[in-house]
Structure formats: C-alpha cells, structure tokens
FILOMAR-418427 format. One record per residue (C-alpha): residue number from 1; residue in one letter; x, y, z. Coordinates in steps of 0.1 Angstrom, whole numbers, plus 2048, in hexadecimal, padded with zeros to 3 digits. Example, Ala and Ser with C-alpha at 12.3 -4.5 7.8 and 13.67 -1.06 7.14 Angstrom:
REM FILOMAR-418427
<mise roro="1" domi="A" east="87B" north="7D3" up="84E"/>
<mise roro="2" domi="S" east="889" north="7F5" up="847"/>
END
This chain:
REM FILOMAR-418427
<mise roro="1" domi="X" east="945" north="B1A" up="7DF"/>
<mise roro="2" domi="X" east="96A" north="B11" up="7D0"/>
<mise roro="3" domi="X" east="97A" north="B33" up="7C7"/>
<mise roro="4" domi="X" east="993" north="B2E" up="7AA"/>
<mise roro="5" domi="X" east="9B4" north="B48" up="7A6"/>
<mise roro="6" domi="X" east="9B6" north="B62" up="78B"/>
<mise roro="7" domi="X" east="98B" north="B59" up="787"/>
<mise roro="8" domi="X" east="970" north="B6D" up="795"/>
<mise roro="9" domi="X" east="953" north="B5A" up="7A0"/>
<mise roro="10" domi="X" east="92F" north="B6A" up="791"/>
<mise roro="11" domi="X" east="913" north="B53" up="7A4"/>
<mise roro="12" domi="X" east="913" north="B38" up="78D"/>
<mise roro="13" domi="X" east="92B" north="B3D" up="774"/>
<mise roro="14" domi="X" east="952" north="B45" up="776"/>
<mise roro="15" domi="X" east="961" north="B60" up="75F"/>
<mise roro="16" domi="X" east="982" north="B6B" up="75B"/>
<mise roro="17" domi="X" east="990" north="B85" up="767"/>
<mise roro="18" domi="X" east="99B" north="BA5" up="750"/>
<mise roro="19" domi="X" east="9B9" north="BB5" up="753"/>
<mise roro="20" domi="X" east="9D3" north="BCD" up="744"/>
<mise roro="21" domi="X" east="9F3" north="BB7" up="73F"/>
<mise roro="22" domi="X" east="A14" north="BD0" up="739"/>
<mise roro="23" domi="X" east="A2C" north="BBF" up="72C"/>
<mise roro="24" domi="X" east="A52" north="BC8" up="730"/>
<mise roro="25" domi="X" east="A6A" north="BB9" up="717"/>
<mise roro="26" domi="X" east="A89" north="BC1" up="705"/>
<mise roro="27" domi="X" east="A91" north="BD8" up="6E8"/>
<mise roro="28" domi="X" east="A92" north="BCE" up="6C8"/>
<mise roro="29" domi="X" east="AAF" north="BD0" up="6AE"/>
<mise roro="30" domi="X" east="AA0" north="BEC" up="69D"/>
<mise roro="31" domi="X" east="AA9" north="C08" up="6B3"/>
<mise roro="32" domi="X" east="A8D" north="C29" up="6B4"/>
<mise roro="33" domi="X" east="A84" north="C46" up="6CC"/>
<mise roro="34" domi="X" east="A65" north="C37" up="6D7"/>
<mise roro="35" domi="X" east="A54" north="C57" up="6D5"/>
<mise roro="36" domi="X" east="A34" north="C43" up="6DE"/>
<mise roro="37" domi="X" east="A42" north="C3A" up="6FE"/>
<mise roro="38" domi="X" east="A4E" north="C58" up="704"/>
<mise roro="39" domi="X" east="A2C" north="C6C" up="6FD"/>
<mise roro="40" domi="X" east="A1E" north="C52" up="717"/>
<mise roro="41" domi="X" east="A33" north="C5C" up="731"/>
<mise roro="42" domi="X" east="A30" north="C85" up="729"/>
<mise roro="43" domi="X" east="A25" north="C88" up="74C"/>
<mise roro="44" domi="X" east="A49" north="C7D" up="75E"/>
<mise roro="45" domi="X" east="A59" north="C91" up="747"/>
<mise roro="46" domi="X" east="A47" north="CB1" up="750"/>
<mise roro="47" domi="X" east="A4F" north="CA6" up="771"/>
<mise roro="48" domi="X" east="A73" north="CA0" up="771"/>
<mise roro="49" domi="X" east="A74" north="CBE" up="75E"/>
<mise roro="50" domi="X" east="A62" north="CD5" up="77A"/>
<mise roro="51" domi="X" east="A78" north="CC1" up="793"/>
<mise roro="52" domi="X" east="A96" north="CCE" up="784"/>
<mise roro="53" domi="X" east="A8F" north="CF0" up="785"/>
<mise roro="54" domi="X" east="A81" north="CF2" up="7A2"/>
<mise roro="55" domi="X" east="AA1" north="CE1" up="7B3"/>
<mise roro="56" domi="X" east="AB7" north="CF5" up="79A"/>
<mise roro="57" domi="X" east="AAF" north="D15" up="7A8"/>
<mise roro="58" domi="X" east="AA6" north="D0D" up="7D0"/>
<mise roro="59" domi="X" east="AAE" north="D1E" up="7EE"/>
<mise roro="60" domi="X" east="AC3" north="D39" up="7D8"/>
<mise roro="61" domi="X" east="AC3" north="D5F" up="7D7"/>
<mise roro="62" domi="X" east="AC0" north="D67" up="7B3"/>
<mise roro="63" domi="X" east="AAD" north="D49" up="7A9"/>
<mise roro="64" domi="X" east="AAA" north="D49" up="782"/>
<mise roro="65" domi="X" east="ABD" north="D68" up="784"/>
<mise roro="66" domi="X" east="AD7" north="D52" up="781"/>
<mise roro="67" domi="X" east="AD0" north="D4B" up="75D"/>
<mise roro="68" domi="X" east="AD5" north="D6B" up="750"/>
<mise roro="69" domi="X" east="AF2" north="D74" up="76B"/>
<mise roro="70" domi="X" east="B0E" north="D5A" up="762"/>
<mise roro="71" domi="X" east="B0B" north="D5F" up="73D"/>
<mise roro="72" domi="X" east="B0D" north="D84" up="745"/>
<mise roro="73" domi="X" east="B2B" north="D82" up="756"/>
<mise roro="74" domi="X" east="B3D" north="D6A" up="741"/>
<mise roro="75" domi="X" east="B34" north="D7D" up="723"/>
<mise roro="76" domi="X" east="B43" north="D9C" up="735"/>
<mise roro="77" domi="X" east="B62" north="D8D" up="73D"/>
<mise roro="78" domi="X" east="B65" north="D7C" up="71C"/>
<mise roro="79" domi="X" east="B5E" north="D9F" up="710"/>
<mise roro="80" domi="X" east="B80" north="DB0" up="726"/>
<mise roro="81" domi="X" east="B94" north="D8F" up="718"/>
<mise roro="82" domi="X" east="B91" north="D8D" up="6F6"/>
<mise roro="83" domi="X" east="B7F" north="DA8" up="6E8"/>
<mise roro="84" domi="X" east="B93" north="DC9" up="6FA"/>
<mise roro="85" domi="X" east="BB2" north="DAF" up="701"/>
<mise roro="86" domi="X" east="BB5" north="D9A" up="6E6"/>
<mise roro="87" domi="X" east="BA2" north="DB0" up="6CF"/>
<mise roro="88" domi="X" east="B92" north="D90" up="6BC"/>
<mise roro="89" domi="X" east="B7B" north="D9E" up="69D"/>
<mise roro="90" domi="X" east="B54" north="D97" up="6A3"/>
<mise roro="91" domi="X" east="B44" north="D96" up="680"/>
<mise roro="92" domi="X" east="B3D" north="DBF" up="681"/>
<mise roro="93" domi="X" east="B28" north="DB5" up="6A3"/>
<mise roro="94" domi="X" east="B30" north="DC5" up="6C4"/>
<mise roro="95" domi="X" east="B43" north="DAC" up="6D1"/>
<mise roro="96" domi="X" east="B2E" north="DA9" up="6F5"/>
<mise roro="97" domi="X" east="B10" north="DA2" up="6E2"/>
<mise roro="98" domi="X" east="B23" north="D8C" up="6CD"/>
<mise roro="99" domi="X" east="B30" north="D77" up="6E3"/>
<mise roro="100" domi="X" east="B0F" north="D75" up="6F8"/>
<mise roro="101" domi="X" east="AFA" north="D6A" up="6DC"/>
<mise roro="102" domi="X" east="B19" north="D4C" up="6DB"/>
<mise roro="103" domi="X" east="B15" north="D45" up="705"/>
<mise roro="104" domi="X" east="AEF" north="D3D" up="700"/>
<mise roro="105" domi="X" east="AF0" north="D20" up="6EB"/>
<mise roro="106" domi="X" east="B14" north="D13" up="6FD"/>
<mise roro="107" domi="X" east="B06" north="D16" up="722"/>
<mise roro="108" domi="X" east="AE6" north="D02" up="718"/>
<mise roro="109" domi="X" east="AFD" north="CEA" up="706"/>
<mise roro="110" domi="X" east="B16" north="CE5" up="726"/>
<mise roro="111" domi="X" east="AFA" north="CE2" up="740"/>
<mise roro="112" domi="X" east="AE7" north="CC9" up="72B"/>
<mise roro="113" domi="X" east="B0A" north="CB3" up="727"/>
<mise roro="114" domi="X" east="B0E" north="CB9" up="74B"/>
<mise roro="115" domi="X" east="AED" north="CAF" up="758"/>
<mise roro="116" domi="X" east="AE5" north="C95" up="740"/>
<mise roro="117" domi="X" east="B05" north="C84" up="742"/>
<mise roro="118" domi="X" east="AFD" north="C82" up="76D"/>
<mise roro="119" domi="X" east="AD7" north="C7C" up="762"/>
<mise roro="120" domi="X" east="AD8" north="C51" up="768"/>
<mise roro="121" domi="X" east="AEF" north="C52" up="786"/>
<mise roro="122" domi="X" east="ADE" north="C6E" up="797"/>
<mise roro="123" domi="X" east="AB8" north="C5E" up="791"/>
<mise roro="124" domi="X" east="AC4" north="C3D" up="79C"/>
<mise roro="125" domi="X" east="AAD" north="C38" up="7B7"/>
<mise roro="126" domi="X" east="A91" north="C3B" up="799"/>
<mise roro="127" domi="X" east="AA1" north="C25" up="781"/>
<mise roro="128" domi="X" east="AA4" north="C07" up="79D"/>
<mise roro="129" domi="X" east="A7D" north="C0A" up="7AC"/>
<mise roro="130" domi="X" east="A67" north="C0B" up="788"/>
<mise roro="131" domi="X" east="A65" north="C0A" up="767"/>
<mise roro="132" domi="X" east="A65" north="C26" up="750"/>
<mise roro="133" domi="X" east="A73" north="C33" up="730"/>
<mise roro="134" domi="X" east="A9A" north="C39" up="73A"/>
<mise roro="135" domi="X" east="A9B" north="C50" up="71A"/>
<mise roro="136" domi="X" east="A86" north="C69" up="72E"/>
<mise roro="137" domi="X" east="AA2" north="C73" up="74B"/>
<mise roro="138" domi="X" east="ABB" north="C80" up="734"/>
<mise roro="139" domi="X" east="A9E" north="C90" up="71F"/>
<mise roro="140" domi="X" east="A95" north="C9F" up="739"/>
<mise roro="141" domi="X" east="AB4" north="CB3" up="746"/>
<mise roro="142" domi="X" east="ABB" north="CBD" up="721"/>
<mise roro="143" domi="X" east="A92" north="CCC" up="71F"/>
<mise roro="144" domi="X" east="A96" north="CDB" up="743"/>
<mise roro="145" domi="X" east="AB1" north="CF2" up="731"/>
<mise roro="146" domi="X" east="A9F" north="D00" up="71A"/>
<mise roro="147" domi="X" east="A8E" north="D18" up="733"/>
<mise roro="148" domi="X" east="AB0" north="D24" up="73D"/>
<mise roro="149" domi="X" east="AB5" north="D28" up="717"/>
<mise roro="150" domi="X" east="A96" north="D3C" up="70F"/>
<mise roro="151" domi="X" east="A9E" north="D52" up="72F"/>
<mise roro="152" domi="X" east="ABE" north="D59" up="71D"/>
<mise roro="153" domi="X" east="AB3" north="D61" up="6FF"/>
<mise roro="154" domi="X" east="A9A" north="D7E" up="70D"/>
<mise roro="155" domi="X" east="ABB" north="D8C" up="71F"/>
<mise roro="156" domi="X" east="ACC" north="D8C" up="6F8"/>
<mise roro="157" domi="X" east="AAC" north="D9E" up="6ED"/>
<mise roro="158" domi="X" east="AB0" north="DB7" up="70A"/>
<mise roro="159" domi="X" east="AD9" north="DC0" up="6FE"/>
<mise roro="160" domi="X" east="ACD" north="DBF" up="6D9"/>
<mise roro="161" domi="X" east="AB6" north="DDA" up="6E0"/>
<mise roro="162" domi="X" east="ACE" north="DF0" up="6F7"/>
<mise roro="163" domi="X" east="AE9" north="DEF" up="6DC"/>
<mise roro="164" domi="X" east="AD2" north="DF0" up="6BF"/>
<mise roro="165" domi="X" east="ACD" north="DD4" up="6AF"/>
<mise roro="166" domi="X" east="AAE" north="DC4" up="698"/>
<mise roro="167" domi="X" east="AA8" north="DA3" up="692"/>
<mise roro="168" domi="X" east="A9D" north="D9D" up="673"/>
<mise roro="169" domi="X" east="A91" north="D84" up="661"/>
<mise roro="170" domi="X" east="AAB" north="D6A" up="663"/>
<mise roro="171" domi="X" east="A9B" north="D69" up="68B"/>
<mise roro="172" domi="X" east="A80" north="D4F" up="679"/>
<mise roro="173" domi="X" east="A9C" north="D32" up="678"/>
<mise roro="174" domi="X" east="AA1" north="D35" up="6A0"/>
<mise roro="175" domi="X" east="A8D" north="D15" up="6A8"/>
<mise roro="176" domi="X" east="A9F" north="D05" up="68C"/>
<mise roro="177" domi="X" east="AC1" north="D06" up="69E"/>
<mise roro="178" domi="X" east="AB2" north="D07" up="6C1"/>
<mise roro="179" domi="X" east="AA4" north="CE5" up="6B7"/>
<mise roro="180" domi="X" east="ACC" north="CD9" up="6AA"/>
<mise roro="181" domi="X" east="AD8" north="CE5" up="6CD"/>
<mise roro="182" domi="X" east="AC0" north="CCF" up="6DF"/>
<mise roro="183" domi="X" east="AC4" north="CAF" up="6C6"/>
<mise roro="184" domi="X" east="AEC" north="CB5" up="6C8"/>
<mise roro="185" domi="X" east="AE6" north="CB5" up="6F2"/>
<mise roro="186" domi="X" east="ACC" north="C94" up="6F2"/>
<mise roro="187" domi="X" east="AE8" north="C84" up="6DD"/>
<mise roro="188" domi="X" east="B05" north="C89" up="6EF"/>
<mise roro="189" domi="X" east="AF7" north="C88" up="711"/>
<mise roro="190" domi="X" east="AE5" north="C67" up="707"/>
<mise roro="191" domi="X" east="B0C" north="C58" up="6FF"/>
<mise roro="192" domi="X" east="B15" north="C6C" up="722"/>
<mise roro="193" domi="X" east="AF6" north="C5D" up="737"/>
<mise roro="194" domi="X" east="AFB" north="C3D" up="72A"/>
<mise roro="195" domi="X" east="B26" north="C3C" up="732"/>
<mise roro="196" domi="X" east="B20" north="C4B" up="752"/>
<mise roro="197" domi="X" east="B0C" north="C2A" up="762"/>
<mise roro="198" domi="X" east="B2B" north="C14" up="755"/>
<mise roro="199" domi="X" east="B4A" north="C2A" up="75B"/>
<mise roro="200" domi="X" east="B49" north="C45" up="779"/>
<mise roro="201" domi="X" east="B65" north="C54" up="768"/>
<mise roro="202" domi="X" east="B4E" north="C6D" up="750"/>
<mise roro="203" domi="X" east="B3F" north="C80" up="76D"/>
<mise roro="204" domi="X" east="B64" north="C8D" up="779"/>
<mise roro="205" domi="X" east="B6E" north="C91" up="74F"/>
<mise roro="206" domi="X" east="B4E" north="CA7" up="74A"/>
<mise roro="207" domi="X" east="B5D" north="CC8" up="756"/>
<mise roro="208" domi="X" east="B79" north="CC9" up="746"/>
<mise roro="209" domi="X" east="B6B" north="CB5" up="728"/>
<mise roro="210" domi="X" east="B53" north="CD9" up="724"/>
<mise roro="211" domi="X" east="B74" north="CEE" up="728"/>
<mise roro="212" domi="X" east="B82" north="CDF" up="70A"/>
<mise roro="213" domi="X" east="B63" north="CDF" up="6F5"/>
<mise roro="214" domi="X" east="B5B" north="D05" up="6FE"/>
<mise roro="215" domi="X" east="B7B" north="D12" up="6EE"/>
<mise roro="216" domi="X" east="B75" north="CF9" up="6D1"/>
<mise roro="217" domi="X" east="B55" north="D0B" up="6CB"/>
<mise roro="218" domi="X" east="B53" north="D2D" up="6BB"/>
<mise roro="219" domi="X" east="B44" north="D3E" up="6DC"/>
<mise roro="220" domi="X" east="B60" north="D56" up="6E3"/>
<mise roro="221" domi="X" east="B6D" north="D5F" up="6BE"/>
<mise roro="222" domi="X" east="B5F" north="D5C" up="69A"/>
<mise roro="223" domi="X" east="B63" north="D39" up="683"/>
<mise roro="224" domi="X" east="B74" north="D51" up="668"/>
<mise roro="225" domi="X" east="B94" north="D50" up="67D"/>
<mise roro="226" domi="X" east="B95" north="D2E" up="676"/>
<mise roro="227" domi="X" east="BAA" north="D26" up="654"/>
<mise roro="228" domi="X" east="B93" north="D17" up="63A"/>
<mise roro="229" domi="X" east="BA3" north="CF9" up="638"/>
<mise roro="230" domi="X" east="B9B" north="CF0" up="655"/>
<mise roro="231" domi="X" east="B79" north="CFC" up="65B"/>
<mise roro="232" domi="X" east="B6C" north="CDC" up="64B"/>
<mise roro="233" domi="X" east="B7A" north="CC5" up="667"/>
<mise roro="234" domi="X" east="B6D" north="CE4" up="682"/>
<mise roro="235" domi="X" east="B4B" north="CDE" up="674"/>
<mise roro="236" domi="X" east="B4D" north="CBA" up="687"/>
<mise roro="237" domi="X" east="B42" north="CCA" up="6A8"/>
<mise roro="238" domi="X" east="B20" north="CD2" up="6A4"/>
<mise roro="239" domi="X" east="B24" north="CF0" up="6B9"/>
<mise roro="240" domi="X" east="B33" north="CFF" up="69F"/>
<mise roro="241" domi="X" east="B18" north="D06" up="686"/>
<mise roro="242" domi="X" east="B00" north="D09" up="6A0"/>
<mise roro="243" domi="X" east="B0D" north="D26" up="6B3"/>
<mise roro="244" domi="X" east="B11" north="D31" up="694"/>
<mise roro="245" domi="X" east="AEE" north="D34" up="68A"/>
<mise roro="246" domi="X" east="AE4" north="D41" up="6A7"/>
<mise roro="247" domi="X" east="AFB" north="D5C" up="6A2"/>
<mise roro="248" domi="X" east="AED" north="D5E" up="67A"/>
<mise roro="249" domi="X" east="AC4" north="D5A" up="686"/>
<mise roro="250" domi="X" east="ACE" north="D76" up="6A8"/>
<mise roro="251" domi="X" east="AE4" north="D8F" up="69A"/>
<mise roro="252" domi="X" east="AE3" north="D8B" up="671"/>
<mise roro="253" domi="X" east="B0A" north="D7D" up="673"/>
<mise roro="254" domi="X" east="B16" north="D6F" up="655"/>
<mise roro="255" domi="X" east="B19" north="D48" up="655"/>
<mise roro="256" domi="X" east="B3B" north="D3A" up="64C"/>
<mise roro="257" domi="X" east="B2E" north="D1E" up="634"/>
<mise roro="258" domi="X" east="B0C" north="D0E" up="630"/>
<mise roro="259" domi="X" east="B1E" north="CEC" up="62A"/>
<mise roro="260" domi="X" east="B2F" north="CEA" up="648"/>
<mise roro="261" domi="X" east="B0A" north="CF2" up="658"/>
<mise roro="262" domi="X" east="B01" north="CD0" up="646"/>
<mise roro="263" domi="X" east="B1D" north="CBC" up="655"/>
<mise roro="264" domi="X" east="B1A" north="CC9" up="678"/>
<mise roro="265" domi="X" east="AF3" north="CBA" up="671"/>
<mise roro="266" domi="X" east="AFE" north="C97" up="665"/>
<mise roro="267" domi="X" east="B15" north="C94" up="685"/>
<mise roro="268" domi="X" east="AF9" north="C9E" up="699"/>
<mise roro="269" domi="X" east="AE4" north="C85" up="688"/>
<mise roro="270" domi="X" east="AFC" north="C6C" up="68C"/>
<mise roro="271" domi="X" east="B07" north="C72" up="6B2"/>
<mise roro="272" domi="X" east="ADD" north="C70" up="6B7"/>
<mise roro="273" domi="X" east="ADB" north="C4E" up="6A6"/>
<mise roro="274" domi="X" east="AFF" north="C3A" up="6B5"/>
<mise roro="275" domi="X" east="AF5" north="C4E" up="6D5"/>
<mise roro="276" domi="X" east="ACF" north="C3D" up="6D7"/>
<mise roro="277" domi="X" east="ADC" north="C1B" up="6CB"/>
<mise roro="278" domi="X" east="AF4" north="C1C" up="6E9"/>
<mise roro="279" domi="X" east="AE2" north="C28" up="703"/>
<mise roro="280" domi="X" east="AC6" north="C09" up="6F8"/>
<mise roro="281" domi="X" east="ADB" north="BF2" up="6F6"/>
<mise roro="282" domi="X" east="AE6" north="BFD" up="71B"/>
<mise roro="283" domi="X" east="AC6" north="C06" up="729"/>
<mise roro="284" domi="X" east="ABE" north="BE0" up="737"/>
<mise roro="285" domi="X" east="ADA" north="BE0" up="74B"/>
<mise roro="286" domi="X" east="AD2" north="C06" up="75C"/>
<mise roro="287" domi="X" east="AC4" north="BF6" up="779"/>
<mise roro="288" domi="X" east="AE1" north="BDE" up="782"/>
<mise roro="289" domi="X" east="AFE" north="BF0" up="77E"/>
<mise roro="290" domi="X" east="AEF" north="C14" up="789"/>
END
C-alpha cells in the first residue's frame, strides 16, 4: 500500500487530512488595538500579571505592606518639607491628606513607566522562543499596578476617616480618572517599551526622567500656584488634570479649569494613538534586535 504525505489512507479511498492552519503575517497600514487578539490571549495576561506580583513582593518582610508604607513615608516627609517648611496652601485640605490623595495616582504612574519601559528587554527570552501578542507585556506591568493602586486607595479611605472626611458624591467619577491614569501609562510606556529594544539609553534616563516629571506634576503643591497664563501649556502633562481629579472625586477639591481637563485628554489620546502606531511598526523587528 503506497502511503502519500499530508494524505491519510481510509482502506480504499485517500482523504485529506484536516487541519488548523495559523497563519502569521504582517500588520496592516491601518493601525488598531487588536482587542480580539488580545481577548484570545486573556489567559497570559492573567499570567504575567500574577507573575509580577508574585515576583514583586518575594522573599520580603512586609510584602504588600510595602504599598501602603512608601507612600506613607513619602507623604510624611513631603508633609515636614512643604507643608510646615514651605507652608504651601492645600485647597482648605489638611495638607497630609492632600498630598497622599496626589502620591496615589503619581506612584502607579512612575512604576508603570518604569516597568513598562523595561517590559521588552526584560521578557526577551519570551519574545525570541514564540509568538504572541507583544502588546500584552507592557499591558501587563501597567494592569499588575493597579492592585498596588487599589491597596492605596483603601489606605486614603483609612486617613479620610481618621481626620474626618466624607466622600461624597463626586467619588462616582473615580473609575473615570483611574481609567485616564492607566490609558496615559499604556501610552507612554508603549513609546518607552518600544525605544528601549532600539536604544539601551532609556533604561538609565528613566529615573531621573520620573524625578523631573514628579515636580512637574501637582503632587506636592496645588495647580492654583501656577499663574493662569500658563496653566494652559501645564495642562500638556496629563498628570496634571488627572491628579487633579482624583483630588476633586477623593476629597471634593476644587478643579482648576474643566478645559484644561479636556486638553490633558486629547494628549492622552494622542500619545495612545502615535504611541501604538510606533510600537507596530516596531514590533517585527522585537525578536531581532531584543
């Protein structure tokens, strides 16, 4: 009997065989999310998610103590700097609270930069074996976060009570600006990720790339100290609006301007959008130059 490749042989009649092609090819033009793609591959998500916080957090004393610890202790010595030292007004807010409620959102925001922006380099034994969705590293890190996040925000409820405040209605918006933080991370840290593969050079300009953006971001004083003429071009960090509204939806602070709320979004939208066409247009070449 003459056995033929790719044919199975049924007695006296051949049929072919019936398989599952995948096929791999490159991007189109038109650049999207592929949340389908994504969806498909929920599973290594949740996994590289759990990885991450298991490896975060292993072999130390305090564990996910640490989340609440650090910004504890940088909110008290923010809190001996500026508020006794400095004595920089806090929007009628004690200004511990005040600037805790503005540590949340910026601590996420730095460790998502941070982690995303080493996401590629540091997965690279991943990236070189099989295929998978590279969108879903840097994803990853930035999700992973927002446990750390919501651990944080439990600690804010816990002050807010001791020092009597209420949240009030204005605590509805939260996942609104919770969901700007993380957009604002996935698009930077998809321009960071993507930089990092190509030029070594971001992972040592990180650190002192967050120092600059944390005092360019109303964490430690109010956005009315800055003059209003120039609260428009502030607006361009994204930060900016967002700790603000955290701030607004937390502790019933007053918001500077809703515009500037609006162009903090556009940049955000526009950060997302370059940062995704970039990081496609890059992503064939992950496995080559990683």
């Amino acid at each position: 009997m003459e056995r033929h490749v790719g044919q199975r042989i049924n007695f006296d009649r051949t049929e072919p065989i019936q398989q599952d092609t995948i096929i791999i090819q490159a991007s189109q033009r038109r650049i999207t999310l592929r949340l389908k793609e994504l969806w498909e591959y929920r599973e290594l998500v949740y996994f590289l998610v759990w990885r991450n916080l298991k490896v975060r957090y292993k072999q130390t004393l305090l564990g996910v103590g640490w989340v609440a610890l650090q910004p504890l202790l940088a909110m008290g010595l923010f809190s001996l700097i500026f508020g006794r030292l400095a004595n920089i007004p806090s929007d009628g807010i004690p200004y511990p609270v005040f600037v805790f409620a503005g540590l949340l959102p910026w601590q996420y925001f730095s460790y998502a930069l941070t982690e995303s922006g080493n996401s590629l380099v540091a997965n690279q034994h991943l990236i070189t074996k099989v295929y998978f969705p590279r969108l879903i590293i840097p994803l990853a890190m930035i999700l992973s976060g927002l446990i750390d996040l919501g651990i944080g925000l439990i600690v804010l409820g816990g002050i807010m009570w001791v020092v009597g405040i209420a949240p009030t209605w204005t605590l509805l918006t939260m996942p609104l600006f919770v969901g700007m933080l993380t957009v604002a991370a996935l698009a930077i840290g998809l321009w960071l990720s993507a930089l990092n593969v190509r030029y070594r050079d971001v992972r040592h300009t990180l650190p002192f790339f967050n120092q600059l953006w944390l005092f360019a971001t109303p964490v430690a004083y109010s956005t009315r100290l800055i003059p209003e003429e120039w609260r428009w071009w502030y607006a361009l960090n994204p930060l900016v609006s967002i700790v603000e509204g955290f701030r607004w939806a937390l502790l019933g602070a007053p918001i500077t301007s809703v515009p500037m709320l609006g162009i903090s979004s556009l940049v955000i939208v526009g950060l997302l959008f370059t940062g995704l066409r970039y990081f496609r247009r890059m992503e064939k070449t992950f496995a080559d130059i990683v």
